[in-house]
C-alpha positions in Angstrom: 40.3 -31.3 299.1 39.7 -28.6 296.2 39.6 -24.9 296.6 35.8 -25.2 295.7 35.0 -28.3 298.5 33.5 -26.9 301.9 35.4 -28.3 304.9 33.4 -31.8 306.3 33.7 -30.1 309.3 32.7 -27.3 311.4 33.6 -26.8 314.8 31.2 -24.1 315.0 28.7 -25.9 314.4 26.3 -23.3 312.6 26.4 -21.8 308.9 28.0 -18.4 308.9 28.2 -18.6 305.1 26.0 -15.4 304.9 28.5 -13.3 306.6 31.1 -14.1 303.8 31.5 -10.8 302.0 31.6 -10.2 298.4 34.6 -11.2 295.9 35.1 -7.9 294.9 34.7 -6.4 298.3 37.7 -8.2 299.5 41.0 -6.4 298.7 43.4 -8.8 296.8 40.9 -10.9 295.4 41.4 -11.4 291.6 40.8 -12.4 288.5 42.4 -12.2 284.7 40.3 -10.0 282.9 39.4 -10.4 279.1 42.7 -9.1 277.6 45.1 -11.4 280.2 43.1 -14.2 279.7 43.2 -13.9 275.8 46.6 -13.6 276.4 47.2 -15.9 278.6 45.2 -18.6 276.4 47.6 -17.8 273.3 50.9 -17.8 275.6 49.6 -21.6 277.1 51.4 -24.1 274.5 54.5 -21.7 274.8 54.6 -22.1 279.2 54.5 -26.4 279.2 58.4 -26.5 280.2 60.0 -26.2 283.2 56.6 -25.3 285.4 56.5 -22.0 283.7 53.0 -21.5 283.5 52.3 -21.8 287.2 55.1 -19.5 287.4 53.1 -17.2 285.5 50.3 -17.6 286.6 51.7 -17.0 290.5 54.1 -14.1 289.3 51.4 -12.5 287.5 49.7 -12.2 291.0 52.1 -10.7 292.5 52.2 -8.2 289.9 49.1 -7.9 290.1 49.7 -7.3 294.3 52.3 -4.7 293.7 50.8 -2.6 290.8 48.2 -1.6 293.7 51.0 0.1 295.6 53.2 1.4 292.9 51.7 4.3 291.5 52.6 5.3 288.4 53.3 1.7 286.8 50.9 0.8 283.9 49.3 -2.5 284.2 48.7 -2.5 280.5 52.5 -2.9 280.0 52.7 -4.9 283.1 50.6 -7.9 283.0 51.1 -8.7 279.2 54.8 -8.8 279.8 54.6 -11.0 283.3 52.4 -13.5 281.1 55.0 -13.8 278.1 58.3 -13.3 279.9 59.3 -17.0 280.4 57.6 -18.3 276.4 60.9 -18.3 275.1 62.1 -21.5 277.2 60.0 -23.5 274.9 62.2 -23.1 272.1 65.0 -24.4 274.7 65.7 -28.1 276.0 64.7 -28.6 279.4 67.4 -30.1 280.3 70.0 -27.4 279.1 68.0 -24.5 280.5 68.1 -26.4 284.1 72.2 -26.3 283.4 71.8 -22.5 282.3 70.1 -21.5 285.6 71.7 -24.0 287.7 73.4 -22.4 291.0 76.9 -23.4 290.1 76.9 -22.1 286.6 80.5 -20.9 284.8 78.7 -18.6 282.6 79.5 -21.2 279.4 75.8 -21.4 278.6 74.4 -17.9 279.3 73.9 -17.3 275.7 71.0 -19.9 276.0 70.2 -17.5 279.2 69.8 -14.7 275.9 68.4 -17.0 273.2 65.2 -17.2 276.0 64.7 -13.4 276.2 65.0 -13.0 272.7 62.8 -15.8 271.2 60.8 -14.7 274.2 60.6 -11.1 272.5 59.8 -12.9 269.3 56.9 -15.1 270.6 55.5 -11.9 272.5 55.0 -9.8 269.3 53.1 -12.4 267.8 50.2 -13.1 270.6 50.4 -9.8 271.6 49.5 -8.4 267.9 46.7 -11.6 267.4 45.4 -10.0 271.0 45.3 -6.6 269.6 47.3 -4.9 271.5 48.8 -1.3 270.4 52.0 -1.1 269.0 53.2 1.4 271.2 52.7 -1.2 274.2 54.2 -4.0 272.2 57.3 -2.4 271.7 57.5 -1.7 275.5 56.3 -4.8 276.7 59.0 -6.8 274.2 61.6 -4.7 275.4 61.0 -5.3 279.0 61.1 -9.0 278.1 64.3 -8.8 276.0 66.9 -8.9 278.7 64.6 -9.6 281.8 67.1 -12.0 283.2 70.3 -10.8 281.6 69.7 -6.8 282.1 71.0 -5.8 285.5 69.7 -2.7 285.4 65.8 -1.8 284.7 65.2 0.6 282.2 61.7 1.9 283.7 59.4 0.9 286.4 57.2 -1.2 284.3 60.6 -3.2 283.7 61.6 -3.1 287.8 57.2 -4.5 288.4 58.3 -7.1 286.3 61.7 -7.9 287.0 60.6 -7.9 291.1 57.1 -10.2 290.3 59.5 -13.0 288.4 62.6 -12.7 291.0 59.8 -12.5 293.8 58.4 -16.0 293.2 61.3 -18.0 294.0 60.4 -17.8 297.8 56.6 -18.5 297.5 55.7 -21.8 298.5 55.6 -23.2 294.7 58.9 -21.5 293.8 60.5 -23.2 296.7 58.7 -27.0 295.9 60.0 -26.3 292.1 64.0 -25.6 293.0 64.2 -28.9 295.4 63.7 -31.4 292.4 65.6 -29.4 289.9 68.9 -28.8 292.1 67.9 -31.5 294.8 67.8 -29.2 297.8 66.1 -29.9 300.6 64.2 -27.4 301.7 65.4 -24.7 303.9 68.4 -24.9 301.2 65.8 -23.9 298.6 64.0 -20.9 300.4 68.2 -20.1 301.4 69.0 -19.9 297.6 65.8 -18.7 296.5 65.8 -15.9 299.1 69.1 -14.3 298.8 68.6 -13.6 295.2 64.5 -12.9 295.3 65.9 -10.0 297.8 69.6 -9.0 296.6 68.4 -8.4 293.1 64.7 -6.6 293.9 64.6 -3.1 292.2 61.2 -1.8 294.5 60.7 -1.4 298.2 57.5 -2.8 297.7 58.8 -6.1 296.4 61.0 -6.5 299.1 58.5 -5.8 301.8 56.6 -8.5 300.0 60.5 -11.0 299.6 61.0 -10.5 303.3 56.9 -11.7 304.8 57.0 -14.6 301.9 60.8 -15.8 303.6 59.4 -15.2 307.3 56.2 -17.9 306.6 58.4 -20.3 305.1 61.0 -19.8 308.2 58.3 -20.1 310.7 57.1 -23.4 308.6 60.6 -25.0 309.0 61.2 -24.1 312.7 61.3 -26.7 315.7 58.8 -24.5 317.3 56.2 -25.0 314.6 57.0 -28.7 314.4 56.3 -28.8 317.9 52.5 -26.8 317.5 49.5 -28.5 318.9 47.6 -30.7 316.9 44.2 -30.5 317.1 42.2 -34.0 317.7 39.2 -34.7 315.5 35.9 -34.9 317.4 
């Protein structure tokens, strides 16, 4: 079923579709506006490796999620940078950035690791000045995206909102799904790997609030009490 289809059924057994309140009444509720979406239209043909542009698109929400409690973080320098962090995989074989990333890595190809941020960096400056954005934010925004990965340290809290948003989707649901294919996990070894780095390496209190609830659903979804949970019988 689509997010659009209505249930076939209703228990209820009325229509309570008039008490639904209004999209933008509902706290959380979003959208791209012009600029991201141009943005994220120019950043498309650079996303179609590795499932980086539902990666985007889901750690762009959660940057969108923590910008609402982290005062003081611009979204201008945000956004732009969580859409065009990962572009510079496409200049990468799929295969050798799985062996990059891969969980038992020697370090031998963390210069490919590098060549992403930086042809990343490169790719940025170029949708972000056909989108018209100011230079002042592109030189930020490529900065934050130029060591992203590698850069232990953030240099500002725009860089920590997008550092935490990218590190943070490993233990949604489609961060988890994506890691058991690549490294053939099952999955409570997935949301194990995923989890202890998408916490360990969070800069903001925020983000880790938001770590810890994503790892409790998925722990709740893998225990013998859920698998044991009534099932309702259809009428």
């Amino acid at each position: 079923m689509s997010n659009a289809s209505r249930s076939p059924l209703n228990y209820l057994g009325r229509d309570v579709t008039d008490r639904i309140p209004a999209r933008d009444k509902v706290p959380g509720m979003i959208t791209m506006g012009e600029r991201d979406a141009l943005i994220w239209q120019l950043a498309t043909p650079y996303l179609q490796t590795r499932d980086n542009d539902a990666h985007t698109l889901y750690s762009y929400g959660i940057a969108r999620s923590l910008l609402t409690r982290i005062p003081g973080a611009d979204e201008n320098i945000v956004l732009p940078a969580i859409i065009l962090h990962d572009t510079g995989w496409s200049t990468i074989d799929e295969n050798e950035a799985f062996q990059a990333i891969a969980p038992d890595r020697d370090g031998s190809l963390h210069h490919v690791v590098i060549k992403h941020e930086k042809e990343g960096a490169r790719i940025a400056r170029e949708v972000l000045t056909e989108a018209g954005i100011p230079e002042e934010d592109i030189v930020e925004i490529c900065a934050i995206i130029d060591g992203h990965d590698t850069r232990l340290t953030s240099i500002s809290l725009n860089d920590s909102l997008v550092k935490d948003s990218d590190k943070i989707w490993r233990v949604s649901p489609h961060g988890v799904d994506v890691a058991m294919p690549r490294f053939g996990l099952d999955r409570e070894e997935s949301v194990r790997i995923n989890g202890f780095r998408a916490y360990e390496d969070l800069f903001t209190d925020e983000g880790k609030a938001m770590s810890l609830a994503l790892m409790s659903i998925e722990c709740m979804n893998m225990s013998s009490q859920m698998a044991h949970c009534y099932v309702r019988e259809e009428i």
